[in-house]
N, C-alpha and C positions, 0 to 999 in steps of 0.2 A: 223237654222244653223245645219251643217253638219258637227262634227269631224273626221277626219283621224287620226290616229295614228299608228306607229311600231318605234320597237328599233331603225329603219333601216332610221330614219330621223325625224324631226321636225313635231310637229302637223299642218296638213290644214285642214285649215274651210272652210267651203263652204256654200252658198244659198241653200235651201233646193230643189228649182227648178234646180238650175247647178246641185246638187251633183244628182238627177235624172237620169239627164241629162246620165251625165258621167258614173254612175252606170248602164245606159242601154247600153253606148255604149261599153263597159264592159264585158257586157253579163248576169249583175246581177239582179235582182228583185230591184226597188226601195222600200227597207225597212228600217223603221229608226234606225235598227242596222244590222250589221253582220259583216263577216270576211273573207278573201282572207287568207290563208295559204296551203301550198304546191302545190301539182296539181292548188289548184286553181287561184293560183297567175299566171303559167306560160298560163292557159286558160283565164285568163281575158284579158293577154295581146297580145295573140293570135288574141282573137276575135275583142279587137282593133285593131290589124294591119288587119285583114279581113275586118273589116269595112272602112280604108279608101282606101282599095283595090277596093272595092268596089262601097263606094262612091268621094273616094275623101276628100282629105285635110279640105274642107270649111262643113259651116251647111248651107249656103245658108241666112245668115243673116247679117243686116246691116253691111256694110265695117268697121264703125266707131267703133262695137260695137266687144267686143273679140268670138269668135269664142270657140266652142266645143274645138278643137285641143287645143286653150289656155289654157281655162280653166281647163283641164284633165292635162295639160302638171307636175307641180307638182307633182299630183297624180302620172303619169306614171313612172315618175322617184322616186318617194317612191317605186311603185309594184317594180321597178327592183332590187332597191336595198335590196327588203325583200327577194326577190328570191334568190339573190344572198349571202343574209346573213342567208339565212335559218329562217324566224323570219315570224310573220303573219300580216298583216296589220288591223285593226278593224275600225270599223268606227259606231258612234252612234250620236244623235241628241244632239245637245246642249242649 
């Protein structure tokens, strides 16, 4: 499992595979720790919106089963809110 955390909203866990996941689509290294603060918070979420410019909303997997876009969805709205609060997001295994 995968924690997120910032002032900027309530801890997500995550599958160690999703937080991967989301960590690439990100623009990050999947490492079992690090930190999104200042510039990097507003490139992470750059580089997600490049990616579904890109590819597209979907991952190309089961209809039934939740999609990338879901899974990050939480996440995404933590990054904004840390941006917005000035504050850094960390995230380490749990």
């Amino acid at each position: 499992m995968i924690r997120f955390q910032s002032k900027a909203g309530a801890d997500i866990l995550m599958l160690q595979a999703h937080a991967d996941a989301v960590l690439a689509a990100l623009g990050r290294e999947c490492a079992p720790s690090g930190i999104f603060e200042g510039d990097g918070l507003a490139a992470a979420l750059n580089h997600w919106d490049q990616r579904l410019e890109s590819d597209g909303p979907g991952d190309g997997a089961d209809d039934d089963a939740p999609g990338i876009g879901q899974r990050a969805w939480p996440l995404l709205q933590m990054l904004r809110r840390a941006q917005d609060a000035r504050v850094p997001v960390i995230w380490s295994s749990s």
